[in-house]
C-alpha positions in Angstrom: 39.6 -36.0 32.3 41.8 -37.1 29.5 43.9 -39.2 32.0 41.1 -40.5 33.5 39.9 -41.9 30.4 42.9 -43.6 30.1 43.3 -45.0 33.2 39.8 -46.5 33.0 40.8 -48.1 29.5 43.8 -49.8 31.1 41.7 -50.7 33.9 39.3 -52.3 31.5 41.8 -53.9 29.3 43.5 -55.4 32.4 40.6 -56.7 33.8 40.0 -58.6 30.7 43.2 -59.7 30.3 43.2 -61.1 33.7 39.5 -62.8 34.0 39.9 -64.0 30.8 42.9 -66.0 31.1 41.1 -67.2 34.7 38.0 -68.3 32.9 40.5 -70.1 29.8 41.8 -72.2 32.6 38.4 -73.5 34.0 37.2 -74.1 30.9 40.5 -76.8 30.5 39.6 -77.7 33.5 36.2 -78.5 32.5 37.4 -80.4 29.4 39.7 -82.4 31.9 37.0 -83.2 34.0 34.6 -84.5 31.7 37.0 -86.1 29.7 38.2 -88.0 32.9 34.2 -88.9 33.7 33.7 -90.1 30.2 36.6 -92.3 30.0 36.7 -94.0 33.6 32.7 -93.4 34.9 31.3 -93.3 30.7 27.6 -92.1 29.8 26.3 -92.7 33.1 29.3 -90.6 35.1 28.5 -87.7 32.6 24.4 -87.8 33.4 25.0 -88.2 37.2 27.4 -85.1 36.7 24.9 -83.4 34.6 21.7 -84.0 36.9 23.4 -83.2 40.0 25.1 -80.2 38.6 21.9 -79.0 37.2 20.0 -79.3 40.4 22.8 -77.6 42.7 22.5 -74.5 40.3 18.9 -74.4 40.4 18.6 -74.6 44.6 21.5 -71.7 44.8 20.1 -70.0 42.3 16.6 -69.8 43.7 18.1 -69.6 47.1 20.9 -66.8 46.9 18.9 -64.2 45.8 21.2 -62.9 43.5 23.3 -60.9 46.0 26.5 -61.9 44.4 25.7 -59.5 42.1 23.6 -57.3 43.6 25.3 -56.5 46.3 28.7 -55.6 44.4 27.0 -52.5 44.0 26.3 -51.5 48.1 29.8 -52.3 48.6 31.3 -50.1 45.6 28.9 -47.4 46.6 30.2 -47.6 50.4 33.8 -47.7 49.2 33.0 -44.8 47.1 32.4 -42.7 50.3 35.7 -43.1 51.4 34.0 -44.0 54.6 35.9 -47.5 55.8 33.5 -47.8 58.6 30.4 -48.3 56.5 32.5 -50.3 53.9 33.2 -52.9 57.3 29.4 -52.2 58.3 28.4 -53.2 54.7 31.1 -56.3 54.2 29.9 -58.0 57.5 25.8 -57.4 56.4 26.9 -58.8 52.9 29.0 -61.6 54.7 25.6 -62.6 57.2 23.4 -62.3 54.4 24.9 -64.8 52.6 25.7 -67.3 55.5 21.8 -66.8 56.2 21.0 -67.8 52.5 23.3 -70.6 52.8 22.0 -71.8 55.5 18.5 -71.7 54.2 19.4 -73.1 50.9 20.8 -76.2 52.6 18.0 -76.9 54.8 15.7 -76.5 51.5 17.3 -79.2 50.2 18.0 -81.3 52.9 13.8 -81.0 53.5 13.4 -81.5 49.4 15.8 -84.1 49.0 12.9 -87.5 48.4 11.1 -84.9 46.4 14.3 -84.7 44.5 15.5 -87.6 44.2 11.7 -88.7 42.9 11.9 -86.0 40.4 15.1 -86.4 39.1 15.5 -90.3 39.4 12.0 -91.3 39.7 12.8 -93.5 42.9 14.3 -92.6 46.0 17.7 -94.4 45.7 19.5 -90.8 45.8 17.8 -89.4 48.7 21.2 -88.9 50.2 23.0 -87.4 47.6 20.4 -84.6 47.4 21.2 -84.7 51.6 25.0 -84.9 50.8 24.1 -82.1 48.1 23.7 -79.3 50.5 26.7 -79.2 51.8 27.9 -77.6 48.8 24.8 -75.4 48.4 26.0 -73.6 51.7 29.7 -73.6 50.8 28.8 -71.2 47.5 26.3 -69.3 49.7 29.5 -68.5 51.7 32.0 -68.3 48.3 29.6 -66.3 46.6 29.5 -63.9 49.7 33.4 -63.4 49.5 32.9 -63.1 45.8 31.0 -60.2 46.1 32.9 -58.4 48.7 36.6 -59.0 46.9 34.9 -57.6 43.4 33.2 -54.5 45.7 36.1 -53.6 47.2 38.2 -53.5 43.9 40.6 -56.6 44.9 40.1 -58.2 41.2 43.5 -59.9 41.6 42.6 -62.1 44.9 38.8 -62.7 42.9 40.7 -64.0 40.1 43.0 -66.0 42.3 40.1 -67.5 44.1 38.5 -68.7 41.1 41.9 -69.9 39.4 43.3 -71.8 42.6 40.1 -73.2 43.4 39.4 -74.5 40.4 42.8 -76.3 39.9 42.9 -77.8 43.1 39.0 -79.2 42.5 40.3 -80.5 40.1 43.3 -82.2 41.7 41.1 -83.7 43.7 38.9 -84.9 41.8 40.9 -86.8 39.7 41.7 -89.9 42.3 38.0 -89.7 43.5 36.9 -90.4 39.8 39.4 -93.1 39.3 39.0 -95.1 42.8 35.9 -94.6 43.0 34.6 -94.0 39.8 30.3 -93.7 40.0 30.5 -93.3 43.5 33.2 -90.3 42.9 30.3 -88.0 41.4 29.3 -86.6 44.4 32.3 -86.3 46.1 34.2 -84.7 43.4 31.0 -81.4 43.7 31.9 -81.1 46.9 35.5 -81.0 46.5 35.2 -78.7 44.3 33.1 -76.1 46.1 34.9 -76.9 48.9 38.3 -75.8 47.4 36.7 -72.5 46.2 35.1 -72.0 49.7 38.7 -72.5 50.8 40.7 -70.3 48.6 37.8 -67.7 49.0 38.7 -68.2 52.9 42.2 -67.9 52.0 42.1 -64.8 49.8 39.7 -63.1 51.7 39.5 -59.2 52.2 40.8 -58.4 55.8 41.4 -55.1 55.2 38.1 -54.4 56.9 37.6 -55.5 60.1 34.4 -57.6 60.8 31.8 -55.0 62.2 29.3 -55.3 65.2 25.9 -54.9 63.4 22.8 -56.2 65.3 20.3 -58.6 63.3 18.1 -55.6 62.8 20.6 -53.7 61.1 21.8 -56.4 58.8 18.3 -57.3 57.8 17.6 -53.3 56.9 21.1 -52.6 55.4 20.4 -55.9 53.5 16.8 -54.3 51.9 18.5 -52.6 49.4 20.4 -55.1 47.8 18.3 -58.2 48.3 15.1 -56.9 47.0 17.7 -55.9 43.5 19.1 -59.7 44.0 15.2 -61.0 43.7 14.5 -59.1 40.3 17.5 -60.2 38.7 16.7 -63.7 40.1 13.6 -63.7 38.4 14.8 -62.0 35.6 17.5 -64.3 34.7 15.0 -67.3 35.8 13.0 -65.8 32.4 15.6 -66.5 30.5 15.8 -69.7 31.4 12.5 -70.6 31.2 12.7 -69.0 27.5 15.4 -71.6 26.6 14.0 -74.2 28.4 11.0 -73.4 26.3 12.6 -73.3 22.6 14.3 -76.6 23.4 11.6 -78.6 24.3 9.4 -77.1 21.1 12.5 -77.8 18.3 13.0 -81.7 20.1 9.1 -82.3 19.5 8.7 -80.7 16.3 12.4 -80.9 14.4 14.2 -84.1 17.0 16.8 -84.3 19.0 19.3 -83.8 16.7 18.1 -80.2 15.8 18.7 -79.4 19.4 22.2 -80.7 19.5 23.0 -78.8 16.4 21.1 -75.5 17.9 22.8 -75.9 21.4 26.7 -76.5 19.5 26.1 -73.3 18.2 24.9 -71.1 20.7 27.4 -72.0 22.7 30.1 -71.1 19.9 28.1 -67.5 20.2 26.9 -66.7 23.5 29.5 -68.5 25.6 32.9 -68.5 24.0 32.4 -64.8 23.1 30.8 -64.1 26.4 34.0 -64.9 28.1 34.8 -61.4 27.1 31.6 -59.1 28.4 32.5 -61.5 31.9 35.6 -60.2 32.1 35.3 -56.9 31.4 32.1 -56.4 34.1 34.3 -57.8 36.7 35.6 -54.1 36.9 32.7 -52.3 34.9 30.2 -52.9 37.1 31.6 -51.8 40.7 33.4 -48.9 38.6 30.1 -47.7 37.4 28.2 -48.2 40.7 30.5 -46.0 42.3 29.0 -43.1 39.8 25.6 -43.9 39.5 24.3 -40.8 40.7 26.6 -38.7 38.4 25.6 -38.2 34.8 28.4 -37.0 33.5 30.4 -39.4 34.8 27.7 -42.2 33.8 28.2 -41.2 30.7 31.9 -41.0 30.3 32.2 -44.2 31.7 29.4 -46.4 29.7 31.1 -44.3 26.5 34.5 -45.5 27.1 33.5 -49.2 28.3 31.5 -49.2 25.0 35.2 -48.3 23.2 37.3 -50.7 24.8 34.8 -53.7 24.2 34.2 -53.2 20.4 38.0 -52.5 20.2 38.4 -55.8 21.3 35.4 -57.5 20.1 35.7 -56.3 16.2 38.7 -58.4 14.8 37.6 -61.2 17.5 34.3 -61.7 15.7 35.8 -61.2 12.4 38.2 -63.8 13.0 35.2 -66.4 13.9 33.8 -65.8 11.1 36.6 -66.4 9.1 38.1 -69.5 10.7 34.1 -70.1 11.3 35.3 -73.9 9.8 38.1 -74.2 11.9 36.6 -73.4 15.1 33.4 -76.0 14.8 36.0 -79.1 13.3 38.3 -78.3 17.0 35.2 -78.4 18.8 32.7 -80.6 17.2 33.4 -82.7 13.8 32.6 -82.1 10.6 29.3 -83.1 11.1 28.5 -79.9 12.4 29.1 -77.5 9.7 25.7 -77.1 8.8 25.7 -74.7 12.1 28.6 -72.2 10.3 25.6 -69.8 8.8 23.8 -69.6 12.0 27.1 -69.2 13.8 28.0 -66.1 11.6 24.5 -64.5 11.6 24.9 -64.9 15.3 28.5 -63.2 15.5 27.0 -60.0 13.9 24.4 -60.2 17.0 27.1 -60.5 19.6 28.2 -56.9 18.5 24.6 -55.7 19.1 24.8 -57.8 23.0 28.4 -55.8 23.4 26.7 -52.7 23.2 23.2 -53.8 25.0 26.0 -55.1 27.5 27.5 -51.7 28.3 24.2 -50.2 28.4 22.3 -52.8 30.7 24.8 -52.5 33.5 23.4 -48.8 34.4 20.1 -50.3 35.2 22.0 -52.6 37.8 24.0 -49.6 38.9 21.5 -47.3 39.7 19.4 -50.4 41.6 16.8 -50.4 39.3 15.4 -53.8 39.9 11.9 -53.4 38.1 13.2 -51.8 34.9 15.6 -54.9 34.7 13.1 -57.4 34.9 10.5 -56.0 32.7 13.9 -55.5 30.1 14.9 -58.7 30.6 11.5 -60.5 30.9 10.8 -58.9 27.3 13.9 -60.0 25.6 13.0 -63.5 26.4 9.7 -63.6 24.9 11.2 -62.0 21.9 14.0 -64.3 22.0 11.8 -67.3 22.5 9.0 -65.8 19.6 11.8 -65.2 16.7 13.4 -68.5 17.4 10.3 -70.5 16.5 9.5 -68.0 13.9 12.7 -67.9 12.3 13.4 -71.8 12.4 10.0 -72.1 10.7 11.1 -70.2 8.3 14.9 -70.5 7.3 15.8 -73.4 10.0 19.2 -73.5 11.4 20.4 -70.4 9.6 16.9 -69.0 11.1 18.2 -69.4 14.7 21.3 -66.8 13.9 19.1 -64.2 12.4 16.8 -64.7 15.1 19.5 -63.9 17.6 20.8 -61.0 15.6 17.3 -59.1 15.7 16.4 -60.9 19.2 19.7 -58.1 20.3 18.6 -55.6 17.5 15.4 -55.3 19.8 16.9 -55.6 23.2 19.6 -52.9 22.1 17.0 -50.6 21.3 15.1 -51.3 24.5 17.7 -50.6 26.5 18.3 -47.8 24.9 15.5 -46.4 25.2 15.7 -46.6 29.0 19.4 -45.0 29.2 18.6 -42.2 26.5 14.8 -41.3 27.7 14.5 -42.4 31.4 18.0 -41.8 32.5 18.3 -38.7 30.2 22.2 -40.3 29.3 24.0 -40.2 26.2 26.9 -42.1 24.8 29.9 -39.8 22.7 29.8 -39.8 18.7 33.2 -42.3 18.6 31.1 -44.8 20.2 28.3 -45.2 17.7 30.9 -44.7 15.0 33.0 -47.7 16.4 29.7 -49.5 17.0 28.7 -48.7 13.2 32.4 -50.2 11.6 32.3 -53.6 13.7 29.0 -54.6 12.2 30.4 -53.4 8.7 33.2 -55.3 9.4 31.4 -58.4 10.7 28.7 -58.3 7.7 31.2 -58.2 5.3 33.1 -60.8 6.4 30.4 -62.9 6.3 29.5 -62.0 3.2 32.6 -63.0 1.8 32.8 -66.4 2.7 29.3 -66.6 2.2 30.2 -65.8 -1.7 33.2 -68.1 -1.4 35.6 -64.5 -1.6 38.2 -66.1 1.0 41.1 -63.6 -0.1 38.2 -60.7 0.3 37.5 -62.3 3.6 41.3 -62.3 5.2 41.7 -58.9 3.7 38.7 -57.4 6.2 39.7 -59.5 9.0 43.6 -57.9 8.3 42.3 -54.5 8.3 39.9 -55.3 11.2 42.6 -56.5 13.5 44.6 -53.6 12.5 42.2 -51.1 13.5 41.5 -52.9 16.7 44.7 -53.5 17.6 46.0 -49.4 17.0 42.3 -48.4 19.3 43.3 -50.4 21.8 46.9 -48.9 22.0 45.4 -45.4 21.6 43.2 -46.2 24.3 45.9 -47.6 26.5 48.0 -44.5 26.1 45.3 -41.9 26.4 
């Protein structure tokens, strides 16, 4: 067991390593781009960019059904049974489902395009870029498809390749289109873009399984499973959204739009940039953890380690935010922005809390548990939404970090209650005591440099990176 532990904390630690450094690179990318739009399209580039962007995630989201995710778990489940006919049985189903959602999603919008273009534009000028728009609604149908059958199936390397290569050459692309072209290169440069990941997905492909003959009705019942999961987590993540959505619109009428830019610099500081981490990691968690769902034990060893290799990494990460908490916003923002470092701090406590809610919340995905997910994730949002208002009310900016602190607090403790009671799981000692020394680590930090106690500041952050730094060798060696 021992080297098993150890082989899952490389496993872990690799995965990070390698996602991370994916998901780096498209965010340069990302700066590239809208750098490029700013200076050769300006305001107007960025808005077109923005509303069409914005709309092509809605339609896949509403249209996919989620089975990029949820269907990670079929595939790790049939790969688990060292049967490789029912993995190729369950590729090809994955495969036709998502062609069949493509194609859906791209005669959605082809029907909704002057409804679109009314909505968004309030004419119909861009009726046909809402047409031109589905062509790249079906291409991520089809790249999400391969997404999920490469992260099933264990091939994290080609996955990450996909997403690396794809977005470069997008990018590549892109880049004449915007400067020939320049407003009329919006368009263009989305489809380039999902066209190259569609490509290198193609490309990359998993081939070890040959493509199965599986009648309709067998691809519609093997598909159940996984597509009923994909709608929960639809509408649980569409919750979410509508929560946001929510906040924003109530802090722009009652505190202006300023307020929002402020509140939206700083989540993104917390939830995003330290995100990148918890994406990383459940590249390999998740299918890892599917494979086992039906075994306690191992459910438990599993969520316990994850749980240790996270916080080993997350502890002097979120210490060092805090610290260089100045730093970080005048690289990003200006200076203009300070007045978000409290709320960014409070908030960095609270991504400890999500690391752990993290860990835990994947069960309830592993073990197909689509109502428990939405009901958890349905009631985070209202919380979310509730303490945000309550909390700005109350203490304003520095409001919206504590509010995100006790908004995990809660959903931590929900969660919990779901692996602990209904799952009857448990998580190992040196998991709550790791979990107990980041957010001593992380308050005190903060409370140095809330007191102006730099030196007392660095010292923690030393220690903390020290500590990190020898668990996450420990753990590699184990």
């Amino acid at each position: 067991m021992a080297a098993s532990r150890g082989n899952i904390s490389r496993m872990a630690m690799k995965a990070m390593g390698l996602f991370g450094g994916v998901q780096v690179m498209g965010i340069l990318c990302s700066i590239i781009r809208t750098k490029l739009v700013a200076m050769w399209i300006g305001p107007v580039g960025i808005g077109l960019f923005g509303l069409f962007n914005n709309a092509l995630e809605m339609i896949s989201t509403g249209t996919n059904l989620g089975i990029r995710s949820s269907s990670v778990r079929d595939i790790s489940q049939a790969l688990g049974s060292h049967d490789s006919s029912l993995v190729a049985r369950m590729v090809t189903v994955v495969r036709k489902w998502s062609m069949w959602l493509g194609l859906a999603g791209a005669l959605i919008t082809l029907s909704l395009a002057p409804l679109l273009s009314r909505l968004t534009f309030g004419d119909s000028t861009h009726i046909w870029g809402f047409v031109t728009l589905s062509i790249a609604v079906l291409l991520g149908a089809l790249t999400n498809g391969e997404y999920a059958v490469l992260q099933g199936t264990a091939r994290l390397k080609r996955l990450a390749s996909v997403t690396l290569w794809g977005t470069i050459c997008g990018l590549a692309v892109s880049i004449p289109l915007f400067y020939w072209l320049r407003e009329r290169s919006i368009l263009p440069s989305i489809i380039a873009y999902a066209a190259a990941l569609a490509i290198f997905a193609w490309v990359f492909r998993n081939r070890d399984y040959p493509t199965a003959q599986v009648s309709s009705r067998d691809t519609f019942d093997m598909g159940k499973g996984f597509v009923k999961l994909g709608i929960f987590m639809t509408l649980g993540n569409f919750a979410t959204i509508l929560a946001s959505y929510a906040f924003n619109a109530w802090l722009n009428v009652n505190a202006g739009t300023e307020q929002v830019g402020f509140y939206q610099a700083g989540y993104t500081l917390i939830n995003k940039y330290t995100g990148l981490i918890l994406t990383a990691l459940g590249m390999e968690y998740y299918p890892r953890l599917s494979q086992v769902a039906d075994s306690r034990l191992r459910l438990r060893a599993f969520v316990s380690q994850e749980i240790n290799v996270a916080i080993a990494i997350m502890a002097p990460v979120v210490a060092l935010f805090i610290l260089l908490r100045e730093v970080v916003v005048w690289i990003l923002y200006t200076p203009d922005f300070n007045v978000i470092l409290t709320f960014v701090s409070w908030g960095m406590i609270g991504t400890v809390l999500r690391t752990v809610s993290w860990c835990l919340a994947f069960t309830i995905l592993a073990k197909g548990d689509g109502k428990t997910y939405l009901w958890t994730e349905a009631a985070s949002a209202v919380i979310n939404l509730v303490l945000n208002i309550v909390f700005y009310r109350w203490w304003g900016l520095t409001g919206l970090g504590v509010a995100f602190l006790v908004s995990y607090l809660l959903y931590t403790l929900i969660v919990a209650v779901v692996y602990f009671k209904q799952y009857r799981l448990s998580v190992t000692r040196a998991s709550l005591y790791n979990l107990l020394w980041t957010l001593a680590v992380a308050a005190g930090v903060m409370a140095a440099m809330e007191g102006g106690l730099l030196p007392l500041a660095i010292a923690i952050t030393a220690v903390s990176i020290a500590v990190g730094v020898r668990q996450v060798i420990v753990l590699w060696r184990r």
